[in-house]
KEGU-16026 format. One record per residue (C-alpha): x, y, z; residue in three letters. Coordinates in Angstrom, 2 decimals. Layout:
BEGIN
+---------+---------+---------+------+
:      xx :      yy :      zz : type :
+---------+---------+---------+------+
:       X :       Y :       Z :  ALA :
...
+---------+---------+---------+------+
end
This chain:
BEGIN
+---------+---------+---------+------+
:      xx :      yy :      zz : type :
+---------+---------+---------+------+
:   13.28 :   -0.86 :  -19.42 :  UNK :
:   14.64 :    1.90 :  -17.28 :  UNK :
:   15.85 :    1.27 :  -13.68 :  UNK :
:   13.05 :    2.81 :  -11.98 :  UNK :
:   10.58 :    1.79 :  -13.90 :  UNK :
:   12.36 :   -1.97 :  -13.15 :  UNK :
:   12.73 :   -0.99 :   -9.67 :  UNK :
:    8.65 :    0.11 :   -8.92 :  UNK :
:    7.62 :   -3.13 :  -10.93 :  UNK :
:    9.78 :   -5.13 :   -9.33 :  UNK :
:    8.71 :   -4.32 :   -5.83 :  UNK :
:    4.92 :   -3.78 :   -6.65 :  UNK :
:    5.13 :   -7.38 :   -7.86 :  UNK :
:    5.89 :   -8.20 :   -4.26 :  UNK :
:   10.11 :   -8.91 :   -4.99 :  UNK :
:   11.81 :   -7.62 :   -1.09 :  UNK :
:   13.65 :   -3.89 :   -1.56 :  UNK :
:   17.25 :   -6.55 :   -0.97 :  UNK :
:   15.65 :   -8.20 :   -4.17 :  UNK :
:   15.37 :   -5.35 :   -6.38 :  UNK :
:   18.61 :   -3.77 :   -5.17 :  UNK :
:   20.66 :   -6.17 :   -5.84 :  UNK :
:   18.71 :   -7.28 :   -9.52 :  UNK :
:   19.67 :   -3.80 :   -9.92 :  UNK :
:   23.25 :   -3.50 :   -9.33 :  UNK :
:   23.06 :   -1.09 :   -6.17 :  UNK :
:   24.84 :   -1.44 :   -3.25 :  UNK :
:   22.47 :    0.15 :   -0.99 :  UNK :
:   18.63 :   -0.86 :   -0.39 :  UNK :
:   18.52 :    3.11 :    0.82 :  UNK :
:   18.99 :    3.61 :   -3.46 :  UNK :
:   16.80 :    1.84 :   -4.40 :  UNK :
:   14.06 :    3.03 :   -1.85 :  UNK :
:   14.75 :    6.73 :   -2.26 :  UNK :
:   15.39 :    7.13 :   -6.10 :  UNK :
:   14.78 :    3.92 :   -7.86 :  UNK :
:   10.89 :    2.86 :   -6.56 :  UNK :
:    8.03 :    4.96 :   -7.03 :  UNK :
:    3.74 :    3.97 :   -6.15 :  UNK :
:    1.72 :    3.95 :   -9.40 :  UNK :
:   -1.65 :    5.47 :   -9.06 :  UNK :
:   -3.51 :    1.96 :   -9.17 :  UNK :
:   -1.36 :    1.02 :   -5.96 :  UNK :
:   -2.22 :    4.07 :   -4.56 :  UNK :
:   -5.93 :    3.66 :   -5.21 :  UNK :
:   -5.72 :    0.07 :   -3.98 :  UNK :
:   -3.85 :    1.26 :   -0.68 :  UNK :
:   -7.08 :    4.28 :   -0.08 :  UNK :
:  -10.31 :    1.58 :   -0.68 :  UNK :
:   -7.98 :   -1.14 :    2.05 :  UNK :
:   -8.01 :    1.85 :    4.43 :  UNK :
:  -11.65 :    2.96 :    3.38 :  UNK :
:  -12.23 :   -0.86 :    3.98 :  UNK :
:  -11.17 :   -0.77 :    7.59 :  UNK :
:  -13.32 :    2.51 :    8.74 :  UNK :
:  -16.69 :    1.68 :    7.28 :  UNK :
:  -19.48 :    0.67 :    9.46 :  UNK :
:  -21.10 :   -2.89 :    9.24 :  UNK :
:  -24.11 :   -2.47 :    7.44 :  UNK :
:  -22.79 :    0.71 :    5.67 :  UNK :
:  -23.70 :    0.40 :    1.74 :  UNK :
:  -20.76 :    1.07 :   -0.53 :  UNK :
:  -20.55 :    3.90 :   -2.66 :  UNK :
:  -20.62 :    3.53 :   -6.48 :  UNK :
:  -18.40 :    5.98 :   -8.42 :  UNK :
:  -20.63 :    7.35 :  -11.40 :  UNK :
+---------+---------+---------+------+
end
């Protein structure tokens, strides 16, 4: 498995940035942020229908996708 690949599993999984840092080998949690970590499009849908979530109205039906 390749180190980034590692590195965005590891923290989606819910591991700390210290966690997959050092698991890693780097000596900097900045390196592992900046280069090593990346969203994958299911967190990023996850992350839009929590914040969709928190501005609908009571009462307000959910939309369906079709």
């Amino acid at each position: 498995m390749r180190a980034g690949t590692a590195g965005s599993l590891g923290h989606e999984a819910g591991l700390d940035l210290k966690e997959v840092s050092e698991l890693l080998g780097h000596s900097s949690i900045a390196i592992t942020a900046d280069i090593y970590t990346h969203l994958r499009q299911p967190l990023h849908d996850a992350n839009a229908e929590k914040i969709v979530a928190l501005i609908k109205r009571p009462g307000e039906a959910k939309e369906t996708g079709s």
